[in-house]
PyMOL commands that place a pseudoatom at each C-alpha (Angstrom):
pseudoatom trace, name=CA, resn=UNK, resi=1, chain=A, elem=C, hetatm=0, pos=[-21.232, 5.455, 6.331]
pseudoatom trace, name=CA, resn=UNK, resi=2, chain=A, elem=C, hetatm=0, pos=[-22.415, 1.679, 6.328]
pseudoatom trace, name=CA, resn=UNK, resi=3, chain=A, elem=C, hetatm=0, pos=[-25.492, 2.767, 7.421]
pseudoatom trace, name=CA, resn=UNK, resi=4, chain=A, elem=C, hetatm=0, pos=[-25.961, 5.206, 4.623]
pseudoatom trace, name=CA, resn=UNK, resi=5, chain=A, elem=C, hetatm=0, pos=[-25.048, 2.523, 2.117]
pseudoatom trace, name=CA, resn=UNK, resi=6, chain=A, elem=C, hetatm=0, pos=[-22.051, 4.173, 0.967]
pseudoatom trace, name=CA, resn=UNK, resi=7, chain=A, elem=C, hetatm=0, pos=[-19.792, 2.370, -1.614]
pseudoatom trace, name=CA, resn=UNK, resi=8, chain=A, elem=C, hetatm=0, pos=[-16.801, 0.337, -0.737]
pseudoatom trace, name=CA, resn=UNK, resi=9, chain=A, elem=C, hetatm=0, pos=[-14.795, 2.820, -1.997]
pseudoatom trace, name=CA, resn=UNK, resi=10, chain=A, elem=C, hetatm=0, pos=[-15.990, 5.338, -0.223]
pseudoatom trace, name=CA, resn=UNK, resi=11, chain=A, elem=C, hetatm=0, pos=[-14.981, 3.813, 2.906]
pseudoatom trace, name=CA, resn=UNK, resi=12, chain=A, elem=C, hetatm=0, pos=[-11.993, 2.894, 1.809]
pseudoatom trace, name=CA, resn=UNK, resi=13, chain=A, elem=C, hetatm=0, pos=[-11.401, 6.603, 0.947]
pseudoatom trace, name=CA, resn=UNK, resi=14, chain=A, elem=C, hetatm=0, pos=[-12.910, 7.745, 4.286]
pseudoatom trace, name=CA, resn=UNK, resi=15, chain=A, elem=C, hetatm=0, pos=[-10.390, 4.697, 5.857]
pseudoatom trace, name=CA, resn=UNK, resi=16, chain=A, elem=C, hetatm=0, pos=[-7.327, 6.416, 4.235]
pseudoatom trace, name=CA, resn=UNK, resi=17, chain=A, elem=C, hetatm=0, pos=[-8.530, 10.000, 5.045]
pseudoatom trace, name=CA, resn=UNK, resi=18, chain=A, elem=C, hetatm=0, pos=[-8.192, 8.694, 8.733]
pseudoatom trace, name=CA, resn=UNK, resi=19, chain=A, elem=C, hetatm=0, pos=[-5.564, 7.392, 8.603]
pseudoatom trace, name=CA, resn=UNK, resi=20, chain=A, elem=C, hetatm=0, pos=[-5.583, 3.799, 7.206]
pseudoatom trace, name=CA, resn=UNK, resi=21, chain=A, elem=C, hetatm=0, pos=[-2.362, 1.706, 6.489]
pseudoatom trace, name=CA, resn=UNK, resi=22, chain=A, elem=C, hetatm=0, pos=[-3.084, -1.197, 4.198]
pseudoatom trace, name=CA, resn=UNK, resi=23, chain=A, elem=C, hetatm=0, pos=[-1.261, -4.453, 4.947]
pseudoatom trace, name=CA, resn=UNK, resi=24, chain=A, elem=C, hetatm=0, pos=[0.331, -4.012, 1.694]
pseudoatom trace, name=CA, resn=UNK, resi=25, chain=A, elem=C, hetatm=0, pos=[1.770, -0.512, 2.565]
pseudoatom trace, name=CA, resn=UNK, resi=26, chain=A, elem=C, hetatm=0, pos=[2.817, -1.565, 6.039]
pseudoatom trace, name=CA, resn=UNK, resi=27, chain=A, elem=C, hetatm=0, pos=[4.322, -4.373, 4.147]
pseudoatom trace, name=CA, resn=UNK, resi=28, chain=A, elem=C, hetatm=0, pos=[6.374, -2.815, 1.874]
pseudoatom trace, name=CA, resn=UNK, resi=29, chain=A, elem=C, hetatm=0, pos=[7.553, -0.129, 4.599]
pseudoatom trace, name=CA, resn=UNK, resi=30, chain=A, elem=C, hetatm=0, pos=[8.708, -3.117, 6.566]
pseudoatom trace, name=CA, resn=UNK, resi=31, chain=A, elem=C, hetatm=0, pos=[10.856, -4.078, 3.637]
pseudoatom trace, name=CA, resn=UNK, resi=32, chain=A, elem=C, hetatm=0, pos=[12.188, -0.911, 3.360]
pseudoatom trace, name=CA, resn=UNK, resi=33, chain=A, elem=C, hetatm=0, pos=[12.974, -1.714, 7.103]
pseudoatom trace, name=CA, resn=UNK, resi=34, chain=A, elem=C, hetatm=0, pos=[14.866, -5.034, 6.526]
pseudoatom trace, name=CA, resn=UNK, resi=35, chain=A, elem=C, hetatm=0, pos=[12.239, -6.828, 8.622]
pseudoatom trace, name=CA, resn=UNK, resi=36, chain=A, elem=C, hetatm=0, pos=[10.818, -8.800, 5.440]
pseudoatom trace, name=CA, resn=UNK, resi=37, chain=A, elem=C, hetatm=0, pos=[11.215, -9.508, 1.714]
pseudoatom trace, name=CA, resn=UNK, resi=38, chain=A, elem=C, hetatm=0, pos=[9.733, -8.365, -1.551]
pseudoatom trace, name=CA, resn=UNK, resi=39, chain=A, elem=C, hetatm=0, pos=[9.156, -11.765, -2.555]
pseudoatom trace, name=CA, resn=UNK, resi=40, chain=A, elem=C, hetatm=0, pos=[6.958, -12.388, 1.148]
pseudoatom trace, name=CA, resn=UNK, resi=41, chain=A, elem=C, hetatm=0, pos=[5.589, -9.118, 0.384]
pseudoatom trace, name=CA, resn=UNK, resi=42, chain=A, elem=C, hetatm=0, pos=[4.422, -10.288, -3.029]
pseudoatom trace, name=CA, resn=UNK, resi=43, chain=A, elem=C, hetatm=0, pos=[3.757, -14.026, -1.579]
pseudoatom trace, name=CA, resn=UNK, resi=44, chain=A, elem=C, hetatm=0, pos=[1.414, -12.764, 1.361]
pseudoatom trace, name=CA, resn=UNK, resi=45, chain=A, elem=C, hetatm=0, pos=[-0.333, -9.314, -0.025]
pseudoatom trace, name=CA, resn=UNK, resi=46, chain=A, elem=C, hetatm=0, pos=[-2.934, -8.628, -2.838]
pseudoatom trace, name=CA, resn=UNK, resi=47, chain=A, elem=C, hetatm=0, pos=[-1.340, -7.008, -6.124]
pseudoatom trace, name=CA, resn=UNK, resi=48, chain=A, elem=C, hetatm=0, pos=[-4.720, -5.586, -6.852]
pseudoatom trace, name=CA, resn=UNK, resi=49, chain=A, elem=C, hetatm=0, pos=[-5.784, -4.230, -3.520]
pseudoatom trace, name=CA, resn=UNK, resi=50, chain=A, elem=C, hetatm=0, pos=[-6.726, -0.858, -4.487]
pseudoatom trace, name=CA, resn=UNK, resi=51, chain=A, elem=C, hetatm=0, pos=[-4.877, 2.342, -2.949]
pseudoatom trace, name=CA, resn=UNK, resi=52, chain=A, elem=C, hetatm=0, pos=[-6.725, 5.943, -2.468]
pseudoatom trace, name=CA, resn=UNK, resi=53, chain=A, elem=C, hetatm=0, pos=[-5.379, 8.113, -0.788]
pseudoatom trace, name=CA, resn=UNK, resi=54, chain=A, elem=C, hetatm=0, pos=[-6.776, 11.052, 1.020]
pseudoatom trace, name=CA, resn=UNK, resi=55, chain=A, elem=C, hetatm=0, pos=[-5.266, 13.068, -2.058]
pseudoatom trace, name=CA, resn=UNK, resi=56, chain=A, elem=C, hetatm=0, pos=[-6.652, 10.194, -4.403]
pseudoatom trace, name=CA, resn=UNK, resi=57, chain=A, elem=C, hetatm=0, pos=[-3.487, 10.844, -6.486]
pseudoatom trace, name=CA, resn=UNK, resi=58, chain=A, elem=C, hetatm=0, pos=[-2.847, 7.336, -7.500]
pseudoatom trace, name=CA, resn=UNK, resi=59, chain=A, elem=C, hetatm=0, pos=[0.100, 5.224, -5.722]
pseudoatom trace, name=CA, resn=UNK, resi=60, chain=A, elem=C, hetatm=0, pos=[2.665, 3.077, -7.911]
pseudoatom trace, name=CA, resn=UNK, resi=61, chain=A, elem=C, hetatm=0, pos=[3.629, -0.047, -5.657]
pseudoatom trace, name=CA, resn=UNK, resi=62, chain=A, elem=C, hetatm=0, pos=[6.879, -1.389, -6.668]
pseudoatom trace, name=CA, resn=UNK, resi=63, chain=A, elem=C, hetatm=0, pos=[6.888, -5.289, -7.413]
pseudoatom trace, name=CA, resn=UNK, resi=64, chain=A, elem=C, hetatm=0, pos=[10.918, -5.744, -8.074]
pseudoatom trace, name=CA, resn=UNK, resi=65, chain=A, elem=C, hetatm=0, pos=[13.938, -5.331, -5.313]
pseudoatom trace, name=CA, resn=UNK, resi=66, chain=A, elem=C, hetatm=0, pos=[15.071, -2.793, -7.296]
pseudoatom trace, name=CA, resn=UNK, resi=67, chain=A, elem=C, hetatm=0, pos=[12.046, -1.068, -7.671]
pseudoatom trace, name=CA, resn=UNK, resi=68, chain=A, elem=C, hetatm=0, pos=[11.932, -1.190, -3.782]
pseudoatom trace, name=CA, resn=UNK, resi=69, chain=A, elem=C, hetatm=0, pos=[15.670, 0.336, -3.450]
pseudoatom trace, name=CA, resn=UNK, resi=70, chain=A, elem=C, hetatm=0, pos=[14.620, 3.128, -6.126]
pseudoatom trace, name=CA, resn=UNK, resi=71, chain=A, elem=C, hetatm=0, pos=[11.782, 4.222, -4.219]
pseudoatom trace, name=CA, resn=UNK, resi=72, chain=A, elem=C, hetatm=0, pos=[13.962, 3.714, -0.714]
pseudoatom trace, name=CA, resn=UNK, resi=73, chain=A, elem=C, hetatm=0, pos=[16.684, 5.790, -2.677]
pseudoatom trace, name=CA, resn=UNK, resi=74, chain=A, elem=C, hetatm=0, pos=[19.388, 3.443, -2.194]
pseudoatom trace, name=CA, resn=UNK, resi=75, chain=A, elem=C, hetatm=0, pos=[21.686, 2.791, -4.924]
pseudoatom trace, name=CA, resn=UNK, resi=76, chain=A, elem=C, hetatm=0, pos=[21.085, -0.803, -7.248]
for i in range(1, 76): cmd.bond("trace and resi %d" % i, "trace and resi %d" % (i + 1))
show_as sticks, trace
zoom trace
């Protein structure tokens, strides 16, 4: 795909479709873990890095503890 020029997100697409975890995403799942924080998570990691999936249905990251619990589906 470099060779052929394609775009960045093309890769990025092609990355996912492979099976890609961003360091965001492996981030956030290691919150959900108790092995880090949201605030580390927000500290350490892009808030724009861009997320396609292979479905490219669009991804909402949460960016509050209690967006994190919501989305783990523990109780506030």
């Amino acid at each position: 795909m470099i060779m052929q020029n394609e775009s960045a997100t093309a890769l990025r697409r092609q990355a996912r479709i492979d099976g890609m975890v961003t360091m965001r995403e492996d981030a956030w799942n290691k919150t959900k873990q108790g092995i880090t924080t949201v605030e580390e998570v927000n500290r350490r990691t892009r808030v724009d890095e861009p997320l396609i999936m292979p479905s490219e249905t669009p991804i909402i990251i949460p960016h509050t503890a209690g967006e994190v619990m919501a989305a783990a589906g523990a109780e506030r």
